[in-house]
N, C-alpha and C positions, 0 to 999 in steps of 0.2 A: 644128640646133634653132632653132628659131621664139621671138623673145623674148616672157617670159613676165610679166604684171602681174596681179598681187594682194595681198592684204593679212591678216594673220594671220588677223582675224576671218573671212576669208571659206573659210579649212581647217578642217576638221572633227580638232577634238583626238580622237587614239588613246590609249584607257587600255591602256596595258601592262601594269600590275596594278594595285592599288588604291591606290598611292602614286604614283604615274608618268604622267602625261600626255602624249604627243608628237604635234609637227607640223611636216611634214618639205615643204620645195624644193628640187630640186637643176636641176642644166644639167647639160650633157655633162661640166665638169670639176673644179666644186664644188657643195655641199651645205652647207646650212643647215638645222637642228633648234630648235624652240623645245620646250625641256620645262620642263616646272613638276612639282617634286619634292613630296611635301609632307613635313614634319618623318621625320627618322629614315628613310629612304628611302635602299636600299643600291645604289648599282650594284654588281654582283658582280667580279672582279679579272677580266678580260677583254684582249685584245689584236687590233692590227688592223692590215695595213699601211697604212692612210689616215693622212695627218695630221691632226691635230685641235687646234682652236683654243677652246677654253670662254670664252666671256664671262658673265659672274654681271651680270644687273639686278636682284636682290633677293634675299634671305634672305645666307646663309652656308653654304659647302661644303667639307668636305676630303676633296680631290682626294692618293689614294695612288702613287706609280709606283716600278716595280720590283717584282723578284719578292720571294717572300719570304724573311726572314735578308736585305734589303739594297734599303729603301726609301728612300723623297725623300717626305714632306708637306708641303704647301699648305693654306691655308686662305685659301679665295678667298670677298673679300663684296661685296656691289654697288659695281661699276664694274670689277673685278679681271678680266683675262684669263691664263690658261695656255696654252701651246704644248705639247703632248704628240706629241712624233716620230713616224713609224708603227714601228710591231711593239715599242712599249714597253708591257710590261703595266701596269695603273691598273686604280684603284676608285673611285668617289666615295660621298662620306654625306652626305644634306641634312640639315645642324645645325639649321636652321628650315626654316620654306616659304623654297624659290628658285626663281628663275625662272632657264634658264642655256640660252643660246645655243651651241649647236656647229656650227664649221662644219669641211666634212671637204673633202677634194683626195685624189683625186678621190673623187665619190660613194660612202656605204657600200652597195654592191649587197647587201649582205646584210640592214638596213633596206629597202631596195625592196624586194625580194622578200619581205620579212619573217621572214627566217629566223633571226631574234635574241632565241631562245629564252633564252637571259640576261636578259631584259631582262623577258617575260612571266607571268605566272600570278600 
């Protein structure tokens, strides 16, 4: 892969639905997501084998993991990051507007392709 230079402004935000905006870089062996939630904005309990790293630069999120009868909550606010293992189920709720960085090892191919009907409508 050919090194890559850009700057957020210059990706075109993807609405996922009407609470959800994202914008996604990756390499051959990490990914980077910026999404901006806005209030009350569910990601549904979902899992993945990627690891996944959340960084929160603004509002407030709680991040759920585990299935359910036997969770772990977080509430992550600007500057807070979580480390979520692969194939551990999670849900997130944007308690305000957030702004929340994920980065994933390696890339979510199911994002590229767009096959993350969880996430749409």
């Amino acid at each position: 892969m050919k090194p890559l230079h850009t700057r957020w402004s210059d990706i075109e935000p993807e609405p996922m639905n009407p609470l959800l905006t994202r914008q996604l870089v990756w390499g051959d062996q990490a990914m980077i997501s910026r999404i901006e939630l806005k209030k009350g904005c569910i990601v549904p309990l979902h899992s993945h084998p990627n690891e996944q790293i959340a960084y929160i630069t603004e509002g407030l999120m709680r991040f759920t993991l585990g299935s359910p009868g036997s969770t772990t909550e977080y509430m992550l606010a600007a500057g807070d990051l979580l480390v979520i293992p692969g194939n551990v189920p999670h849900m997130a709720e944007a308690i305000k507007f957030s702004v929340n960085f994920d980065i994933f090892a390696p890339p979510r191919q199911d994002w590229i392709n767009k096959e993350d009907a969880y996430l749409r409508g």
